[in-house]
N, C-alpha and C positions, 0 to 999 in steps of 0.2 A: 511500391508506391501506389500501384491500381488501385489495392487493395484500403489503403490508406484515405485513397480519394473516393472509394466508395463508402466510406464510414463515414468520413465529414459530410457525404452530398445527405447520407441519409439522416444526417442530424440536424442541416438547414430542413430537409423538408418536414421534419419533425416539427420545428418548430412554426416552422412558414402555416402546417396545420393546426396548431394552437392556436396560433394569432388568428386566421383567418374562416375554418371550421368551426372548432370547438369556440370560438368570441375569446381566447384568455384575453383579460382584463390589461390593458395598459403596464396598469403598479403592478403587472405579472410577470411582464417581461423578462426583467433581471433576475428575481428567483428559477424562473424556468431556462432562462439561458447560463445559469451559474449551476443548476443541476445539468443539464447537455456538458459544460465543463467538464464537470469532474465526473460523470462517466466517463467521456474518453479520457480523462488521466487514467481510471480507475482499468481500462481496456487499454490503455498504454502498457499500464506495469503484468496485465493478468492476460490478457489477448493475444491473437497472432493475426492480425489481420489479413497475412499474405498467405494465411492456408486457406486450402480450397474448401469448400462446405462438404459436407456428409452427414449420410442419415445416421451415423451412429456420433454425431456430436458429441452428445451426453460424455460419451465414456472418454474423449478425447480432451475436455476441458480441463479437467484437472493434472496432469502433466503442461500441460500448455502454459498454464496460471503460476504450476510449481518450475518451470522454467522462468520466468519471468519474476518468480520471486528471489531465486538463484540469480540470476543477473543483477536485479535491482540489490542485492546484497555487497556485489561482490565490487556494484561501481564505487562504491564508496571504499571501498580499502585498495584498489589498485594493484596492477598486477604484480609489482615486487613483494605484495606482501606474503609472506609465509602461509602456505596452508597445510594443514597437518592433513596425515592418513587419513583420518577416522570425521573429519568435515568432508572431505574428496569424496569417501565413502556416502556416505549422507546427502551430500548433492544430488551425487547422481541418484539416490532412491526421490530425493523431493523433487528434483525437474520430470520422474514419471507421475509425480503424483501419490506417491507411495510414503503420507508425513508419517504415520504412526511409523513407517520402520526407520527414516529417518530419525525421528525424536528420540529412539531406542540406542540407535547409534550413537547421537549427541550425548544423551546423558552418561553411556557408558566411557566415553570420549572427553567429556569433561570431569567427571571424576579424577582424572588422570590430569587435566587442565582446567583447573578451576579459575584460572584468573585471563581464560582466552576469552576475549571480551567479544569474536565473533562469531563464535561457537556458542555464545547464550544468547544471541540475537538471530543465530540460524535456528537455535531451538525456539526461542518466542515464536518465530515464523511457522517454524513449521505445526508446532501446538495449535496455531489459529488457522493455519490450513488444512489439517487434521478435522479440526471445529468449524469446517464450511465457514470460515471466517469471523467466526466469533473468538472476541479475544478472554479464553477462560483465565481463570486465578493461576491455573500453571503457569500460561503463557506469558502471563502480565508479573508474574514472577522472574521471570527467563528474564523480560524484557528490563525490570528493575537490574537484577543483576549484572547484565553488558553496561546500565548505564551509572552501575555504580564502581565499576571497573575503569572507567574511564568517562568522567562529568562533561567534560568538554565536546567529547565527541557526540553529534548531533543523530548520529543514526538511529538510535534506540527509542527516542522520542518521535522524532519523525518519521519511523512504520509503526511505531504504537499508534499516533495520532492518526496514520491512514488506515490502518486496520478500523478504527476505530468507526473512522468515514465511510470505510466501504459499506458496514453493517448498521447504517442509517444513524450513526450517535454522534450528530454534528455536534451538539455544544459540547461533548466531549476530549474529542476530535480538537473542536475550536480551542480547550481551555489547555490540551495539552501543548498545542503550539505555539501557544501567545505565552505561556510560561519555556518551554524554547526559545522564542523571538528575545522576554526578557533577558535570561540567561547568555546572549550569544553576543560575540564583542561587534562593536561597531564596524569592521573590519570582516567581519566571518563572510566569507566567498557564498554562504545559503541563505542568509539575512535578507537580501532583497526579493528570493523568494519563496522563503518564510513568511515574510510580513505581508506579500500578496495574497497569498492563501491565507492565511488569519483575515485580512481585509475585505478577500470575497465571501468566508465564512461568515462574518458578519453580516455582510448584505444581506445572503441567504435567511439567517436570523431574524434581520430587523424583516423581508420583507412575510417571514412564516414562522411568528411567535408559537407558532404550536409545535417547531420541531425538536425534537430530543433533546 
């Protein structure tokens, strides 16, 4: 929780310094306070806030990020769900960090399960963590595929669209969600916040026509 409340103090005063240092503009506000957002989403899913610092950060980052990508995966399918050997295997190389041998896993893994709709979404993952989060043609294949295995399920869209976000390609980002948002029944338990994020992406937009 320390660690928690040290993140949030240093992102008021992040901004308390915009306003008041650097003069941002008024009509800047809500762009610069809807990017402080979605960093800490973005260090919600990829961070650990409650570890301690170190000079060798660098090499510790990415196991950290691939845990948290492992999590963020697995809340969506829930713990009764079945997991095969050969994802199990695969986890545990992406929570060190290690996607390229993960990926190697996956696809040997799915060959053999072609229609495991989480096992081409653990692969899109890990291709774009692999790609310092860029989401290549592999990945953004991986990721078609889970979501043509199962249309209804929201997952595939919704870390394609953050993937997307992480590596500054908001209206990407924005166009894949708001077409999620359409798609998703009135009723879907993620819808109200789907529609917020699509909402704040927009502010972002309207108030910095220059972004992606």
């Amino acid at each position: 929780m320390a660690g928690w409340i040290a993140v949030l103090a240093l992102a008021l005063v992040a901004f308390a310094i915009a306003a008041t240092v650097l003069r941002l503009p008024r009509e800047g506000y809500a762009l610069f306070g809807s990017v402080l957002l979605f960093g800490l989403a973005g260090y919600a899913w990829q961070g650990s806030p409650e570890q301690p610092g170190s000079p060798k950060a660098a090499q510790v980052q990415e196991p950290r990020s691939g845990e948290g990508m492992v999590e963020a995966r697995r809340s969506l399918f829930g713990e009764n769900t079945p997991t095969p050997n050969y994802l199990l295997t695969s986890d545990a190389f992406a929570r060190r960090g290690q996607f390229d041998d993960a990926a190697g896993l996956l696809r040997r893994g799915l060959n053999e399960n072609p229609d495991h709709l989480e096992g081409w979404l653990a692969l899109a993952m890990a291709l774009t963590g692999h790609a310092d989060g860029t989401v290549t043609p592999a990945a953004e294949h991986a990721f078609d595929r889970a979501r043509a295995i199962d249309p209804a399920n929201p997952a595939s869209d919704f870390f394609l669209g953050f993937a997307f976000l992480q590596s500054g390609q908001i209206r990407r980002a924005r166009s894949i969600w708001a077409d999620l948002l359409e798609r998703s029944p009135d009723d879907a338990p993620w819808r109200e916040d789907l529609a917020a994020r699509v909402g704040q992406l927009d502010q972002m937009i309207a108030n910095a026509p220059m972004l992606q």
